[in-house]
N, C-alpha and C positions, 0 to 999 in steps of 0.2 A: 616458491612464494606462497604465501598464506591468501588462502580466498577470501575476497570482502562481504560485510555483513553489516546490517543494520536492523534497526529495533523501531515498531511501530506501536504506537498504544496511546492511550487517552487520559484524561483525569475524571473519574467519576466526581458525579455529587458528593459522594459520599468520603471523597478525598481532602485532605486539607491543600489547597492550591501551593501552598509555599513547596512542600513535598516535592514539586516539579523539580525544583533545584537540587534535590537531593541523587532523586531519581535518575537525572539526568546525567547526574557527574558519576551517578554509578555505570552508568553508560557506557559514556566516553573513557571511561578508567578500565574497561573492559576488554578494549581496545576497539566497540563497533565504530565505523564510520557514518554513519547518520542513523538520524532519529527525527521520524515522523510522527505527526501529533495530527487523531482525527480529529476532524472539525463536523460535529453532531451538536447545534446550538440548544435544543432538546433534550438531550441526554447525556451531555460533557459538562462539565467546567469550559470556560471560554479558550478556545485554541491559543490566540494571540498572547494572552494572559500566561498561560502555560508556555510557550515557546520563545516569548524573549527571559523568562526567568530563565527555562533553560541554557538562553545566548549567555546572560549573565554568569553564569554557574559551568560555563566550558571553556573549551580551549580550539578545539581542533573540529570537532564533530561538525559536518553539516546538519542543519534543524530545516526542517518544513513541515507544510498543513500537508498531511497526510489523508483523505485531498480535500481540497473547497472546491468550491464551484462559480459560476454566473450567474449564478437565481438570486441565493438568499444574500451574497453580495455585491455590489455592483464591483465592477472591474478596477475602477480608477480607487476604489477602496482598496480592494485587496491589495494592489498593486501599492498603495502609499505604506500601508500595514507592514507588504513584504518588504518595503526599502528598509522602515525603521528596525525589523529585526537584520537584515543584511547590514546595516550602521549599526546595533547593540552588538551584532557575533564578529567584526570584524571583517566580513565578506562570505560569510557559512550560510546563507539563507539560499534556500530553493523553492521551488513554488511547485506545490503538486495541484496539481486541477484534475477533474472529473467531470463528470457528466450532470451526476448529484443522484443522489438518493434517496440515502435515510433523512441526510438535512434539509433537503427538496422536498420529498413528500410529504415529511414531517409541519412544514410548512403549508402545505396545501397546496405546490405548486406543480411544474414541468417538469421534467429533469430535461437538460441541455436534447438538443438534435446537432448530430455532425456539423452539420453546418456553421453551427451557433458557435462551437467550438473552435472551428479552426478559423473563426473569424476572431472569437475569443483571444487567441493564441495569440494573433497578428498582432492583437490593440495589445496584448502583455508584452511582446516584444515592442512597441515603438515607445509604451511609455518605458518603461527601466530603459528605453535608452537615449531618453530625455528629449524626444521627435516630436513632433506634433502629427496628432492621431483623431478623426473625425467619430466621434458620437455621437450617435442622437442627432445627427446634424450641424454640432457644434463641433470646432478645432479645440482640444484641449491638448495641455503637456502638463507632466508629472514635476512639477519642482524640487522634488526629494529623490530623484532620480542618480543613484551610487553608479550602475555597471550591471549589466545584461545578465538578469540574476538567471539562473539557470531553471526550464521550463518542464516537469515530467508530466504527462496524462498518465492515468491510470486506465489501463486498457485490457479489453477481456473479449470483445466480438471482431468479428473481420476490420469494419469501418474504422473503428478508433484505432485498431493494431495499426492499419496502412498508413492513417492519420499522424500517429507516433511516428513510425519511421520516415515521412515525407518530412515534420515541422519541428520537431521536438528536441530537447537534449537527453531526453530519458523517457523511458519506460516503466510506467508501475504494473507488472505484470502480473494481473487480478485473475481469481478463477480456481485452480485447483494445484494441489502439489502433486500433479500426475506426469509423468515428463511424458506420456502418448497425447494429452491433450495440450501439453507446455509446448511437444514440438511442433503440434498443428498452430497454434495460437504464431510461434515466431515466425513461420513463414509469412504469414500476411504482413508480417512488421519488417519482414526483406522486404516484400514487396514496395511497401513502401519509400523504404531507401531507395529502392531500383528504382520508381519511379521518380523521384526527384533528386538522382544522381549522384547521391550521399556513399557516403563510407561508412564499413560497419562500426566504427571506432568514433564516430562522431556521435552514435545514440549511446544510451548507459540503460541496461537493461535490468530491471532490477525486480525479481520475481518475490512477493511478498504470499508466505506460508504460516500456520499457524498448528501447533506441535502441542502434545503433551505427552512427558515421557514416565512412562510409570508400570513395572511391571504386573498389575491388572490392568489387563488389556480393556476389559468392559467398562472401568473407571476412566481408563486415558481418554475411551469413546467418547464418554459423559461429558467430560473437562472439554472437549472441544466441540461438542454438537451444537449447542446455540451459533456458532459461528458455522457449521457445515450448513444451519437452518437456510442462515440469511444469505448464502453462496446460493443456495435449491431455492430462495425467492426470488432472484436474481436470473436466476436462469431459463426459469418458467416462460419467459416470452419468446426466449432464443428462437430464430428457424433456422440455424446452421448451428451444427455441432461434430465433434468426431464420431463415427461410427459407434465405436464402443461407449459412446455416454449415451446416447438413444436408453439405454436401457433404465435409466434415470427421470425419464420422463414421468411416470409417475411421484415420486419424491419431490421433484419441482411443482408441480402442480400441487399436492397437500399444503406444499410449504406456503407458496404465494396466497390460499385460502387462509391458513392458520397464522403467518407472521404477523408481529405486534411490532411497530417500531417504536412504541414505549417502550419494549424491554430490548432494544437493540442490542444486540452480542451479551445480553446479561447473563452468566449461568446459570442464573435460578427461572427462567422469563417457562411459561408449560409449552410455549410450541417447540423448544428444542427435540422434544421427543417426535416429532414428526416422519423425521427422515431416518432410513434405511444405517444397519452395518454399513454395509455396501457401500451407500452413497459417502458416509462418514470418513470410513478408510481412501476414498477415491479423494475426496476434496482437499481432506486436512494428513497430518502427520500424527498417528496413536501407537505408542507402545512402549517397552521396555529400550533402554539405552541402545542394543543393537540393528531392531527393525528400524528406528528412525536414525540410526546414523545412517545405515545402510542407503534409506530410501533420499537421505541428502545427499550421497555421495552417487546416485543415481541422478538427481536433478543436476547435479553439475555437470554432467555428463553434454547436458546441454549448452545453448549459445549464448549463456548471459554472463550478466558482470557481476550481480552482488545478490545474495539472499536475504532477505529481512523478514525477521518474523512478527509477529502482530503478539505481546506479550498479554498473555491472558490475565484479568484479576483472579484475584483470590491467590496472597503469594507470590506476588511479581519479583518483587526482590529474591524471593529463592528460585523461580522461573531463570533470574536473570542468570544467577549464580551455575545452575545447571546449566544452560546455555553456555558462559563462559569458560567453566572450570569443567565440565564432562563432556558435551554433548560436542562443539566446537574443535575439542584437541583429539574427540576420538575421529571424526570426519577427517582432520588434516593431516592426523596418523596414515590413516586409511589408504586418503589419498596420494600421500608418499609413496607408499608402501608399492600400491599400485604403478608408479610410475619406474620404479627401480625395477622390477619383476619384467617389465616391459620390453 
């Protein structure tokens, strides 16, 4: 059976909005099974905007904000937002939530604390399910409420991993495509199953990597360093990490001094030069068609369910194309191959 895969990526400014429709159906024709759309109100095209044109323009694919947050929207917002796209796709809508970030700080605000979140979680499960749920003091209920749209955090530290697997229906499994640091990250997200007596089959784990395949290795590095940037500003506060990322600490520290979240994941933005080889090839996927089939069919090796890759501008549609048509049939080659020999 073929491994499942999904596609995350944005609409820049500089995109014509309608293009979501196009992009989308090139997707799902692909054969991925969802498709995330980040929500950066700062530095995107409007997510919602983007992601019911995609409802409109598919079939089968799940769509969600790839993730939104608490801050910059209130909850009983999002939550009406996510019905109408769950009513446009049919029933495909998901809700990816986070902590916040780039669209958080970009605002001037917080990003979420655990707490905020898994109270967060609660109020998104009672409204989709048409309950009445206390805010602010007040009982409100969601009117436009379809059916229990399904909930993932995106999660990357101990807290949030435990969090996922205690409350969630998925997992966006943020951080690196290192499967030493991917298997430390899942344990904490057993842990959580363990503790609120869950099955492993009831979370959806879905680990989101981001790739360029090109045989100069130095140019692949390039093509994904803005995005290794903002992993190393990301990381910069951690106090628990696996052993072997310890040696990263300096690269996180640069990064958190030098990130611009105007140029958030841009390729042209000057802090991507910041960070290390090293840290580059640890974070992301760089190289010729072999090293990064290889290093995907090493991540499956792992305890998840679906890979999603974060589709880089500049060339998306031939990103996607390699994806579908090379990069995809050499991994499920691969991974045949492997299993017969066995």
């Amino acid at each position: 059976m073929m491994h499942r895969y999904g596609i995350s990526l944005g609409v820049s400014p500089r995109e014509p909005l309608r293009r979501a429709s196009e992009l989308a159906r090139a997707v799902e024709d692909r054969g991925f099974e969802a498709l995330w759309y980040i929500d950066f109100q700062l530095g995107m095209k409007d997510v919602y905007a983007a992601m019911n044109l995609a409802a409109l323009a598919t079939e089968t694919i799940q769509i969600g904000a790839g993730v939104t947050n608490l801050v910059t929207r209130h909850p009983t917002v999002t939550a009406n937002a996510t019905a109408a796209l769950d009513e446009l796709s049919g029933g495909r809508a998901v809700l990816g939530l986070g902590a916040g970030w780039s669209a958080v700080l970009g605002a001037g605000s917080t990003p979420s604390r655990l707490g905020d979140l898994r109270s967060g979680i609660d109020v998104f499960r009672k409204l989709f399910g048409g309950g009445p749920v206390e805010i602010g003091g007040t009982e409100v209920r969601l009117a436009t409420a379809l059916r229990p749209i399904p909930i993932y955090l995106a999660v990357s530290q101990p807290g949030m991993l435990r969090l996922a697997g205690e409350t969630c229906d998925g997992a966006v499994l943020m951080g690196a495509a290192d499967p030493e640091f991917c298997a430390w990250q899942l344990g904490f997200l057993r842990e959580g199953l363990e503790r609120a007596g869950r099955r492993r089959d009831e979370l959806t784990v879905d680990l989101w990597v981001t790739m360029s395949v090109g045989e100069d290795e130095a140019r692949a590095l390039d093509d994904v360093r803005a995005w290794a940037t903002s992993q190393a500003a990301t990381f910069h506060p951690w106090k628990r990490l696996p052993d072997a990322w310890q040696r990263h600490r300096a690269d996180f520290a640069r990064a958190a001094e030098a990130y611009h979240l105007a140029d958030h994941l841009s390729l042209h933005a000057d802090h991507r030069r910041i960070v290390s080889d090293d840290f580059v090839r640890s974070v992301a996927l760089a190289g010729d068609v072999g090293t990064c089939v290889g290093r995907l069919r090493d991540l499956w090796s792992l305890d998840i369910d679906r890979i999603t890759f974060a589709l880089l501008s500049g060339g998306r549609r031939r990103r996607l194309d390699e994806l579908a048509e090379t990069v995809i049939p050499a991994v499920e080659a691969e991974m045949r191959t492997g299993k017969e020999s066995s």
